[in-house]
N, C-alpha and C positions, 0 to 999 in steps of 0.2 A: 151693912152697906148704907143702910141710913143719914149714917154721921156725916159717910162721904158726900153725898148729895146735900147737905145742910152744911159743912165746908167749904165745901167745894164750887154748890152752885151748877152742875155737872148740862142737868136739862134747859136750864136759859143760856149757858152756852152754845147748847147744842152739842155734847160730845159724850160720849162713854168711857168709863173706865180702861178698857183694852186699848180706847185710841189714845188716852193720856202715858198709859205705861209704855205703849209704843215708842210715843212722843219722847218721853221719856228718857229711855234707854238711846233711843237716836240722838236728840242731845247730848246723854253722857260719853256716845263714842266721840264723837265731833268733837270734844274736848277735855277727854280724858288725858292727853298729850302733855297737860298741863302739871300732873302728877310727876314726869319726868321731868318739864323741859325747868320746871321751878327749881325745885334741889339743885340742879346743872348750875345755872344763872348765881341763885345765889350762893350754892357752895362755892363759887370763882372769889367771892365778899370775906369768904374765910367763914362764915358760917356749919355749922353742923350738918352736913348733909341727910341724915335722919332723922333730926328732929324735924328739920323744914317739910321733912318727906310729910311727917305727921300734920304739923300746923296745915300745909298746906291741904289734904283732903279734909281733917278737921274744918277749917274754915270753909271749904266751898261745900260742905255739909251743913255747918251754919247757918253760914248767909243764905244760900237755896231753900232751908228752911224756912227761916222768917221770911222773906220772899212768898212761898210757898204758902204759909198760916195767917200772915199777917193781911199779904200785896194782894194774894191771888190771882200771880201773872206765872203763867209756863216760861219764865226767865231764870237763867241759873244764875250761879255767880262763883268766884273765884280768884284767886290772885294775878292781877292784869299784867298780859304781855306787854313791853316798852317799859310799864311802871316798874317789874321786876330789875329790867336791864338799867336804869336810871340810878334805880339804888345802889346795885353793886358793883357795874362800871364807871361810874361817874362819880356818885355820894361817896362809896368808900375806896376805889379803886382810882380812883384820878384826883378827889379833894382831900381825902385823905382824913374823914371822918369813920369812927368803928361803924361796926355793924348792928349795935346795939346805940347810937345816937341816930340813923339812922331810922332805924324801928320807930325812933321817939319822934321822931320829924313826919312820919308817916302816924302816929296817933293824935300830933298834933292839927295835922291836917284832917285826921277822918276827926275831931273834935269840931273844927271849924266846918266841914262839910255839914256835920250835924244840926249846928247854930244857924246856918244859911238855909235848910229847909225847913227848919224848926219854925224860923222868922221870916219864912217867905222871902226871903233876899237871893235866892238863885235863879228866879226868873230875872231879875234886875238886872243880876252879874251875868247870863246867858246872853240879854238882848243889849249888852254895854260892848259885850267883844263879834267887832268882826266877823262875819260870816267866813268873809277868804282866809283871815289865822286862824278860826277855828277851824277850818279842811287842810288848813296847813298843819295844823298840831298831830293830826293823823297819817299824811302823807310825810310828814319828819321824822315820825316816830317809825314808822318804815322803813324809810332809808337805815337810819340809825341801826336796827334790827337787823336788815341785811347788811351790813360791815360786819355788826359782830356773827351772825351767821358764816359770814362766808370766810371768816377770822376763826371761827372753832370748829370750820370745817376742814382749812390747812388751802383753800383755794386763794387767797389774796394772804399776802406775806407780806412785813415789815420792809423798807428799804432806803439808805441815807441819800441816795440818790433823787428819786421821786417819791418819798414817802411808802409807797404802798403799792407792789408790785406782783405779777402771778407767783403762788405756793409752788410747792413739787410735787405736778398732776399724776407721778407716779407711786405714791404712796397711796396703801390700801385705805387709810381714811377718807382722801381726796375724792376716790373713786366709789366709794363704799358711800357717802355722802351726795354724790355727784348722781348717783342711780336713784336714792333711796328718795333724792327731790323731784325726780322723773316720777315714779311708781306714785308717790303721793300726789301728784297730779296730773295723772292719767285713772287713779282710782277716783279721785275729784270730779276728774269730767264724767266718769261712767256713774257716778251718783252713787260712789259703793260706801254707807254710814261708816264713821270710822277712818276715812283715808289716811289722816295724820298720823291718827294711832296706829295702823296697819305698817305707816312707812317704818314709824319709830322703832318699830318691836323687830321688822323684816332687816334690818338695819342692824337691830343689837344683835340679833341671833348670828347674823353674817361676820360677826366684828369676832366672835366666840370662834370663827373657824378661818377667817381670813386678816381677824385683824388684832391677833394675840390677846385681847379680850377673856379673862376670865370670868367664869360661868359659876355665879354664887347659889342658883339655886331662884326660887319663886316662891313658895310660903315659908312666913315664920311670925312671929308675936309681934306686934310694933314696937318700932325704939320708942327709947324713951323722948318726950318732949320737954327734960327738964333745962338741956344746955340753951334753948331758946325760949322757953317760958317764964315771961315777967322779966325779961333782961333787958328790954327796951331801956334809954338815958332818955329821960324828957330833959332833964339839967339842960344838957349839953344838945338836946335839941332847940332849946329855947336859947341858945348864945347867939352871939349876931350873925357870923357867919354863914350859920345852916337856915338865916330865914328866909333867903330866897328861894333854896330846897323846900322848904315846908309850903312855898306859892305854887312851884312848880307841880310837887304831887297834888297841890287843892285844886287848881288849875285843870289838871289834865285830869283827874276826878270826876271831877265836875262835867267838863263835856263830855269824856266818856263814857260815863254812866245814862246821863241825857241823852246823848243821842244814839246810844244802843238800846235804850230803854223806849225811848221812841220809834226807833224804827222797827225793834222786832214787835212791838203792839201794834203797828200800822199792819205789817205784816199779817199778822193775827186777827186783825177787824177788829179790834180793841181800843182803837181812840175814838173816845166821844168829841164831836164838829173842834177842830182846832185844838183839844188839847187833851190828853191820854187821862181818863177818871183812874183814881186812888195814885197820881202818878208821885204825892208825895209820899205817900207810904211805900212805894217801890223807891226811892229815894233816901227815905227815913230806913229800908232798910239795907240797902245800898250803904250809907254810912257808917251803919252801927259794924257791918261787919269788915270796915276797915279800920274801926274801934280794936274792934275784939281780935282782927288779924295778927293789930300790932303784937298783941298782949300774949297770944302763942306762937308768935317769931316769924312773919312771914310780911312781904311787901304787901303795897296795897291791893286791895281786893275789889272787884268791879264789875258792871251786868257784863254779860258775854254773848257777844252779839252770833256763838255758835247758836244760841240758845232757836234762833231760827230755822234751823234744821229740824227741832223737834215740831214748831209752829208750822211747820211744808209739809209735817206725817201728819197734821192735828193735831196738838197741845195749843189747848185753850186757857185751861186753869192753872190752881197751883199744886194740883193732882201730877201733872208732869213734870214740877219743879222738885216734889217732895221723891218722886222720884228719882232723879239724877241724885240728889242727896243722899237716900238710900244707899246709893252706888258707889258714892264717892267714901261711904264710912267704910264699904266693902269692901275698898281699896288697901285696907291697912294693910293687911295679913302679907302684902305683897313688896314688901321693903326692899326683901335681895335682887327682887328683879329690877326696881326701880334705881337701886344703889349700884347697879353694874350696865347700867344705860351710859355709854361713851359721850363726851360733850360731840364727837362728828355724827349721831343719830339721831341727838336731838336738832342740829346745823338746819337739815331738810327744811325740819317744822317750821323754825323761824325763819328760814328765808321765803317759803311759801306762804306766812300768813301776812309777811312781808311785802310780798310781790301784791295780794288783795288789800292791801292799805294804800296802796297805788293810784287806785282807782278813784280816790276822793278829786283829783287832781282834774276831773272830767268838770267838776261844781265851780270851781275857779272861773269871773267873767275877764277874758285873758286880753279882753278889748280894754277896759279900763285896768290900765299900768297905775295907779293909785292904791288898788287894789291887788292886782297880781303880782307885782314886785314885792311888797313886802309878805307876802304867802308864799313867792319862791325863797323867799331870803330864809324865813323861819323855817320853810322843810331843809332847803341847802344847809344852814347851820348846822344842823341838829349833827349831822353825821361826820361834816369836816370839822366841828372841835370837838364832837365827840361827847355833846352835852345839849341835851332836853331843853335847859335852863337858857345858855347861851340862845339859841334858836329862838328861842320865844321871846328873850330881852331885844336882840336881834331885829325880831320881827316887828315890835310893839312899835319901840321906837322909829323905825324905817316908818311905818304905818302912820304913825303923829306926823312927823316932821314931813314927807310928802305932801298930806292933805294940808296940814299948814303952807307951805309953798306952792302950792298949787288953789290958794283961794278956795277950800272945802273943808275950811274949818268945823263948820256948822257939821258935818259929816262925821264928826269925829265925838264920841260918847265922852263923857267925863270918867268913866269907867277905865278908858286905855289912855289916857293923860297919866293917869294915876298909876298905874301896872307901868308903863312906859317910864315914867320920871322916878320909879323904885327901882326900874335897871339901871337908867341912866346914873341915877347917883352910885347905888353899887360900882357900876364900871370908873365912876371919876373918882371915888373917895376908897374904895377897899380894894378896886381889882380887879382880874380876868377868876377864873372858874366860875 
């Protein structure tokens, strides 16, 4: 137990091994969900639904690792919600890039995330964007999430009339989906670890008896991770087209990471006066494992601001990170379960972690319209064209050209000049996506 205390660090934290493994394992229910709802998302991309099974516990065993050895923060990591949905709805499903340029557009981005805290240039790019786009980036990406939620759950249906109209509430998915988003947040409010996962599972097993669902089974060997290993196109991610994809993942990267990485250390009593100590090696390792994500087939990968569930049992160190990691390798053996989860069981998940990204919306100062108008435009965007990218270009530019018109120039960073007149030229010289 020695090693762990000289690791770990366990007694100037103040915490004990039992309350880390607690920690622990409370984290990994909180966001074990992610094991499902990832394969769902990106098999929609055409990708291999059992390879991603693999990349993805793979990597959130990775990265919580280094996390874990490196950071010495009880923060996990894993392949981020919205970011998932960005790549396969939008990158290949709407612009009509593979699945494998793609990957590459997300390597090139955890590259340049690397270069920026390598060089200290992230605080720069942090205090250059907006506080209101940035609570807009999380409340868009919300919205976005519930479309496609309540789209894979059969409750909002296509329609030439008004675009998008009530599903057929009569069908066992609808209903089967419709319950399973209730039970997840009713176990939520009672504080029961686990809720997402509880609804996920309660969900598929009901789909096996109510909703013609066939039942493959629970253990068996991992598939193989060869259809998505190393298959990434950097080429073709470095063409002109995909390089506002490749800002958009650095982008939302970047704040995501940051201020999940922030806020669950405040949580924890882990930031030293104004700014979180080792917070670049939580960062450096935050990047690396959207490096390595790429590289066995999975979207970007990011802190997981579940990870504060384990920080409310006590997870202090990276004694509760390493354990979630533990967890997630244990996950392998469980492929038939995870390969006969209905995309209407995993609908619940995202529309609920959806509805808590809502919440940013409270940060918004809704007195100055300089500032709130272009945070409503970038969250509205996101989900009416159906695109991350749009939303943000959207936003930037409303953002400039406001404070320009409005005599507040001075107000406005040269950092969002920049971002802003990179959309702007895109939308006049190559286009809409």
């Amino acid at each position: 137990m020695n090693w762990i205390e000289r690791v770990f660090k366990l007694n100037e934290h103040g915490t004990t091994v039992r309350t880390e493994l607690v920690a622990g394992l409370t984290t990994f229910l909180t966001m074990a969900y992610i094991i499902f709802v990832n394969p769902s998302i990106l098999g929609d991309a055409g990708m291999p639904k059992g390879a991603v099974f693999v990349a993805t516990c793979l990597i959130a065993a990775l990265g919580t690792t280094i996390m874990a050895l490196y950071a010495n923060y009880p923060i996990a990591l894993a392949p981020g919600m919205g970011l998932n949905a960005y790549f396969a709805y939008v990158v290949v499903l709407h612009m009509g890039f593979t699945w494998q340029a793609a990957l590459g557009a997300v390597f090139v981005s955890g590259c340049l995330f690397l270069l920026v805290t390598l060089f200290g240039l992230r605080e720069l790019i942090i205090k250059g964007i907006p506080q209101s786009i940035r609570v807009a980036i999380t409340v868009g990406i919300g919205l976005f999430l519930a479309l496609i939620a309540l789209k894979s759950a059969g409750i909002v249906a296509p329609s030439k009339a008004t675009y998008v109209t009530l599903g057929d509430l009569h069908t066992p998915q609808v209903v089967l989906a419709s319950l399973g988003f209730l039970l997840i947040v009713v176990l939520d409010r009672l504080k029961v670890p686990g809720a997402i996962l509880i609804g996920i599972i309660a969900v598929t097993v009901a789909s096996y008896i109510f909703g013609g669902n066939q039942f493959n089974g629970i253990f068996s060997a991992p598939p193989s991770i060869a259809p998505t290993f190393l298959q990434l196109d950097i080429k073709a991610a470095l063409s002109g087209g995909i390089i506002n994809v490749v800002l958009v993942f650095f982008l939302v990267e970047l704040f995501d990471a940051t201020g999940t990485l922030m806020g669950v250390a405040k949580r924890a009593g882990l930031l030293v006066p104004g700014r979180m100590d080792r917070l670049n090696k939580s960062l450096l390792a935050d990047s690396g494992a959207i490096f390595a994500g790429s590289l066995l087939g999975t979207s970007s990968t990011t802190a997981y601001v579940e990870s504060a569930a384990g920080v409310q049992a006590g997870g202090r160190t990276g004694l509760t990170a390493l354990t979630v990691a533990v967890l997630f390798l244990a996950c392998l053996v469980i492929s038939p379960l995870a390969g006969s989860v209905p995309a209407y069981a995993t609908a619940p998940a995202l529309f609920f972690v959806a509805c808590l990204m809502l919440k940013e919306l409270t940060e918004i100062d809704w007195s100055e319209t300089t500032e709130a108008i272009p945070a409503a435009v970038t969250a509205l965007m996101m989900p009416f064209t159906y695109s991350i990218a749009n939303g943000l270009a959207f936003g930037f530019i409303a953002y400039a050209v406001l404070k320009l018109f409005t005599g507040r120039v001075k107000d406005v960073h040269w950092m969002v000049w920049l971002i802003g007149g990179l959309f702007l030229f895109k939308f006049i010289y190559i286009g809409g996506h």
